[in-house]
N, C-alpha and C positions, 0 to 999 in steps of 0.2 A: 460625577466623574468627568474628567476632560477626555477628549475623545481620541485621544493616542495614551491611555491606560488602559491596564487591565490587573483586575486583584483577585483574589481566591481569602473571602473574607472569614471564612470559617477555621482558616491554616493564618490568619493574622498577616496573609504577605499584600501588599499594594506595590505595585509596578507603575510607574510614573515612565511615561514618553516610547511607550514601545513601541521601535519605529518597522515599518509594514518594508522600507526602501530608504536605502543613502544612495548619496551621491556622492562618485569619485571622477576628482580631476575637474573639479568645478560642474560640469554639467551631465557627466554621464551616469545615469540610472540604475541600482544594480539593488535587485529585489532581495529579501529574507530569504523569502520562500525557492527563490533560486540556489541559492547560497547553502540552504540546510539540503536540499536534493540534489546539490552534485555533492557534499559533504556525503549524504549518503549511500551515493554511487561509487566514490574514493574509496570509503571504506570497505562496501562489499568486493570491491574488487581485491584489495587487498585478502583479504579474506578466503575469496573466491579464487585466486592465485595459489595461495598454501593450499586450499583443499585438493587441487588440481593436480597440482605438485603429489599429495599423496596417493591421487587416481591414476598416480602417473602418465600422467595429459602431459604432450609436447608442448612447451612454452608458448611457442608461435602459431601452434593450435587455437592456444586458450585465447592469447591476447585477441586472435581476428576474429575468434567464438564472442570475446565479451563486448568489443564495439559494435560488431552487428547487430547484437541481442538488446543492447543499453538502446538503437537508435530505434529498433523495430517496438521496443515495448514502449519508449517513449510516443509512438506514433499510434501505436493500438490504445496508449491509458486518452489521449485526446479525443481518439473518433470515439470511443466507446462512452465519454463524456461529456460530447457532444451529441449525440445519437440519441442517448437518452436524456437528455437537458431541450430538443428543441426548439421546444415552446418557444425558449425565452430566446436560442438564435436566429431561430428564423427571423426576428425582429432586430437582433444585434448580429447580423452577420461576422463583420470584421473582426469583434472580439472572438471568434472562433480561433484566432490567429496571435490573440492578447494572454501568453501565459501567465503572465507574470500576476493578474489578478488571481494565478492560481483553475482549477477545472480539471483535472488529470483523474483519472479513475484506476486504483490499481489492477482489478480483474481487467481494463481492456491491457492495462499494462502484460499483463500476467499472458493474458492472450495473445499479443503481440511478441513475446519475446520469445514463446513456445512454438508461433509457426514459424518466425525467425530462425530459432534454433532446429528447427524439424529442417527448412529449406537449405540452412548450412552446412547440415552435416551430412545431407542428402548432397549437394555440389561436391562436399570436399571427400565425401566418403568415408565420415565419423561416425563414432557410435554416441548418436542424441542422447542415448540416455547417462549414459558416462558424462557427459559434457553438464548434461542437466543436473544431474547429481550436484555435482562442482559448486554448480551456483546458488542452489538454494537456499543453503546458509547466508551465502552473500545478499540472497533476494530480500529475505528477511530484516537482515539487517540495515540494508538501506532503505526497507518501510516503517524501521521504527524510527528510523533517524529525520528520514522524512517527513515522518506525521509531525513536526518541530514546525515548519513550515505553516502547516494550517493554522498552528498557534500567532504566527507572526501576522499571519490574513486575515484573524478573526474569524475562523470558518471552519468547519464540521464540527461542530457541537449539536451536544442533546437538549433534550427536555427542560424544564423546570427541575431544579433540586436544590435541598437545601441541606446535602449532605457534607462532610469532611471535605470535600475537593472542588465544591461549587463555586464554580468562575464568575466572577461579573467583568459582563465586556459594553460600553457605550453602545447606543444603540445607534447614531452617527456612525460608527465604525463599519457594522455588519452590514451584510447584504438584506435586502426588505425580505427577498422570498424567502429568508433563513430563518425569519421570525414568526415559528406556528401561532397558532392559536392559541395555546397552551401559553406557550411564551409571554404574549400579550396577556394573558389574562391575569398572570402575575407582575407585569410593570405597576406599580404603585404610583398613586396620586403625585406628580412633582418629580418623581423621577424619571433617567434620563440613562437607565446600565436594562440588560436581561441580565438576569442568572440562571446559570446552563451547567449542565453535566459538560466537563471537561473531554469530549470521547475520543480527542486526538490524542489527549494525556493515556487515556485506559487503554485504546489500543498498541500506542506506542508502549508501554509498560509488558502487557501481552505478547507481541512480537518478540520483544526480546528474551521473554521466557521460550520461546519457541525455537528462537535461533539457539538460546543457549542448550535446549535439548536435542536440533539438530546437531551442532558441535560436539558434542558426549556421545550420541549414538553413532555418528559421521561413520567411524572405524566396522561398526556393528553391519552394517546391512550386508542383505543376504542376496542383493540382484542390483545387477544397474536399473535404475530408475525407480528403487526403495525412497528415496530419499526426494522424489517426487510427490510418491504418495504422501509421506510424513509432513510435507510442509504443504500439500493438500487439506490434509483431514487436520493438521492445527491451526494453521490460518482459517480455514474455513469455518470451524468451531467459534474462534474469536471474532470474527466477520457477521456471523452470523449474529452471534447475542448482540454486538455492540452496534450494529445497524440498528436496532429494534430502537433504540432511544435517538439516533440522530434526526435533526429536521430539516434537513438537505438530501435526504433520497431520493434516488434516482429510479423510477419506476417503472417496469414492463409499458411498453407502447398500448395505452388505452384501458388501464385499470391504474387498482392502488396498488398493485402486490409490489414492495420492492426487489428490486432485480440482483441485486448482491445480495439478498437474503436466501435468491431462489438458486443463483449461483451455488454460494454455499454450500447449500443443503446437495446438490450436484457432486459438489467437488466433495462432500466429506464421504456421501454414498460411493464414490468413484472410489476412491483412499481407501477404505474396510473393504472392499469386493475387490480392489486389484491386489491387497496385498493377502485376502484370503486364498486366491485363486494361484497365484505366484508361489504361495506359500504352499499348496497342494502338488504343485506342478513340481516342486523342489523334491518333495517328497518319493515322487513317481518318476523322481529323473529324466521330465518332459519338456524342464524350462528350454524355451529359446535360446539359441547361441547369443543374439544380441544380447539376451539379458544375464550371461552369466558372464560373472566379475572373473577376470583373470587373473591368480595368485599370485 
């Protein structure tokens, strides 16, 4: 393979010259992977505007709600993936600061936009969970749009496979520490590709099942910050199996357990017991004022 390919040779497709960055205006740089993550910021906003619209959120509410939130998770998905990667920066400092190779994590993202969104509506005097609500669908959506990105980078893929959707990418292309053991021990004599489990493909496909049932239920919930939990406890399902085959995890500080697995299993625990507990308190007509929706 030349080393700006990539094929999915069990689906008969070969991809010739897929480029990682062009350049516009003769010398200026402008990454994939930037390109499909604000593509997916676009759209959840959009998105993220009509649902608002039906939470009936003040327009000028939402818009300062969603730059804030877009700059704060942008800023949490970095440290948090950096924090856990530093092996490799302590040695490469500067790249801490080089997106454009891609490194963003969406739990730090997910965390960042939450305490963003907790300190904003704390200043402005919003109700967070309303506002949170709003977004979720949107969050979604621009994580499945997003994951397009890593396809462009060559990066978060799994295993060996040699199923329906197994990718071959040059191994010139990817990054060295993306190539387990596993990996390697399936490169064959004279060859110059891995074949990997697609896992930006799987999860990206996943997410959007999820948006699409946060959008169905959207009208349904029975508390502000319902629609928290739901995109808790399904992302974190998906998060969880699909880590299990990547070979780019990111690892609790001083073991192997991965940390978005551990996440996970947190957030999905978190989603069944708040929405158990919500759902009792409904009952007993004990919910909190912030949490009840206004007709």
């Amino acid at each position: 393979m030349n080393a700006t390919d990539i094929s999915f040779p069990n689906l008969g497709i070969y991809l010739e010259n897929v480029p990682k960055q062009f350049k516009l205006f003769g010398n200026f740089t402008i990454a994939m992977y930037g390109i499909t993550f604000a593509v997916g910021i676009l759209a959840g906003l959009f998105v993220a505007s009509h649902v608002a619209k039906e939470y009936k959120q003040k327009e000028d509410d939402f818009w300062n709600f969603a730059i804030w939130v877009i700059i704060g998770g942008l800023i949490g998905a970095r440290i948090y993936y950096v924090v856990f990667s530093w092996e490799y920066y302590k040695d490469n400092f500067w790249n801490v600061f080089n997106l454009r190779q891609g490194g963003i994590a969406i739990y730090g993202g997910v965390i960042g936009a939450f305490l963003t969104a907790f300190i904003f509506s704390k200043i402005k005097k919003l109700n967070g969970f309303t506002l949170a609500d709003a977004a979720m669908p949107a969050l979604i959506l621009g994580q499945a749009i997003g994951r397009w990105g890593n396809f462009f980078n060559r990066e978060v893929f799994g295993q060996y496979t040699d199923n329906i959707f197994a990718m071959r990418l040059p191994i010139d292309a990817v990054r060295a520490r993306d190539i387990s053991a596993d990996l390697a021990s399936h490169i064959g004599e004279g060859e110059n590709f891995i074949q990997v489990h697609p896992t930006f493909l799987y999860e990206s496909f996943c997410n959007l099942v999820v948006f699409a049932l946060l959008m169905i239920f959207r009208k349904k919930r029975s508390f502000n910050g319902e629609m928290c939990l739901w995109y808790f406890g399904g992302y974190g399902i998906v998060r969880f199996i699909i880590e299990g085959i990547r070979t780019d995890q990111l690892y609790l500080i001083g073991t192997t357990i991965p940390v978005s697995q551990v996440v996970a299993v947190i957030l999905v625990v978190a989603a069944v017991v708040g929405e158990i507990v919500c759902r009792i308190l409904i009952k007993k007509d004990k919910l909190p004022e912030i949490l009840k929706i206004k007709r």
